[in-house]
C-alpha positions, 0 to 999 in steps of 0.5 A, spaced: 822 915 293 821 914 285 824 908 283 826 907 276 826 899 275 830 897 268 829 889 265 829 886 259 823 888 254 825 887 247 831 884 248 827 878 251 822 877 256 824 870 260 825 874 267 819 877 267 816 873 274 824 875 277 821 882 274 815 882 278 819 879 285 823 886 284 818 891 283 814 888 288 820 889 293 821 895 291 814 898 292 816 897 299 821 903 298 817 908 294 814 908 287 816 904 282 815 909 275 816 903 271 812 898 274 809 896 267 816 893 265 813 887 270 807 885 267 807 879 264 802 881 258 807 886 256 812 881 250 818 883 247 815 886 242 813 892 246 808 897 249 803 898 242 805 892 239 798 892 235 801 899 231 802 898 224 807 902 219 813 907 219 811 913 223 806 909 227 811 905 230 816 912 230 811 917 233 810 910 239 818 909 239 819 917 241 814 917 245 815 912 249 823 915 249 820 921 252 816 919 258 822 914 260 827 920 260 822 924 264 821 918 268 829 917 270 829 925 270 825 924 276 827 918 280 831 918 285 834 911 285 835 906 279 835 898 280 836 894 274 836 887 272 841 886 268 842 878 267 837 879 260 841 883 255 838 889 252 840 895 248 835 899 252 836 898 259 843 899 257 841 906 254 838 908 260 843 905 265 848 911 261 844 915 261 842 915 268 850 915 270 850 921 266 844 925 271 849 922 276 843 917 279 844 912 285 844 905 281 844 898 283 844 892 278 842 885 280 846 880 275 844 872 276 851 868 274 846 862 274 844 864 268 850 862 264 851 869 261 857 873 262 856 880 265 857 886 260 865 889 263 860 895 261 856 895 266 860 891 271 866 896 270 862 901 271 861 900 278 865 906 283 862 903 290 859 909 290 853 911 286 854 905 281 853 899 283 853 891 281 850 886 286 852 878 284 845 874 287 840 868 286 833 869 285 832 866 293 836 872 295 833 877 291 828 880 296 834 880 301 839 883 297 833 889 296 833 890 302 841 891 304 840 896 299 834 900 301 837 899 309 843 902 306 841 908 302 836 911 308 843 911 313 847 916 307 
C-alpha cells in the first residue's frame, strides 16, 4: 500500500514529532511516499531552503509540485494531520478528493484551533474522513483505520 502522509511544512513546523509518531505507525501499512515531511531537520522554509533568487525558487517550487502530485496520483490512501493550518496541505487534500482518493484526517482539538469547516464539512463516511484524537491515541486510532480498510 502507498500512504501519502500530509502535515504542516511552511505553514508551521510544531508538530513535527506528533509527524514522526504517524509516519512511523503508518509504515506498518505500506510505504509512506512522504516520508520527509517528518524529518525534524526539514523547517517551515522548505526542502532547499539554501537557494537564492526568483526562478531558483520557482524551478524548486514547481518541481517539488510536480513530484508530490505523481506521488498523491500513485497512493492508495492519504492520511493528514490537519490540527497545524496550512495552504499546502489543503491544496492537496483537494486535490486528493478530486482523484477520489481514500482520506483520513486527524484534528487534535487540544490545540485550541478550530478545524477548517473545509475540511470537517467534507467528510462523507466514506472516502473522507476526519478523526478528533489526542496524541496518546494517535497509534490506536491508525490502527481502527488500517483494520478498516483491509475489511472493505
Amino acid at each position: 500500500m502507498h500512504i501519502y502522509f500530509c502535515g504542516s511544512i511552511r505553514g508551521g513546523r510544531d508538530d513535527v514529532a506528533l509527524y514522526q509518531k504517524i509516519v512511523k505507525k503508518c509504515q506498518q501499512y505500506g510505504t509512506v511516499l512522504t516520508e520527509h515531511v517528518s524529518h525534524g531537520e526539514l523547517t517551515e522554509k522548505g526542502e532547499d531552503a539554501s537557494l537564492e533568487g526568483d526562478k531558483a525558487i520557482q524551478d524548486r517550487d514547481k518541481a517539488i509540485h510536480d513530484r508530490d502530485m505523481k506521488w498523491l496520483e500513485m497512493s492508495d490512501v492519504i492520511v493528514a494531520e490537519v490540527t497545524q493550518p496550512s495552504l499546502g496541505v489543503g491544496y492537496e487534500l483537494g486535490r486528493a478528493v478530486d482523484m477520489r482518493k481514500k482520506i483520513f484526517c486527524l484534528f487534535r482539538p487540544s490545540s485550541g484551533r478550530v478545524l477548517s469547516a473545509m475540511i470537517r464539512g467534507a467528510e462523507d463516511g466514506s472516502q473522507f474522513h476526519v478523526r478528533d484524537y489526542s496524541e496518546e491515541a494517535v497509534e490506536r486510532i491508525l490502527e481502527e483505520f488500517f483494520s478498516s480498510l483491509a475489511k472493505n
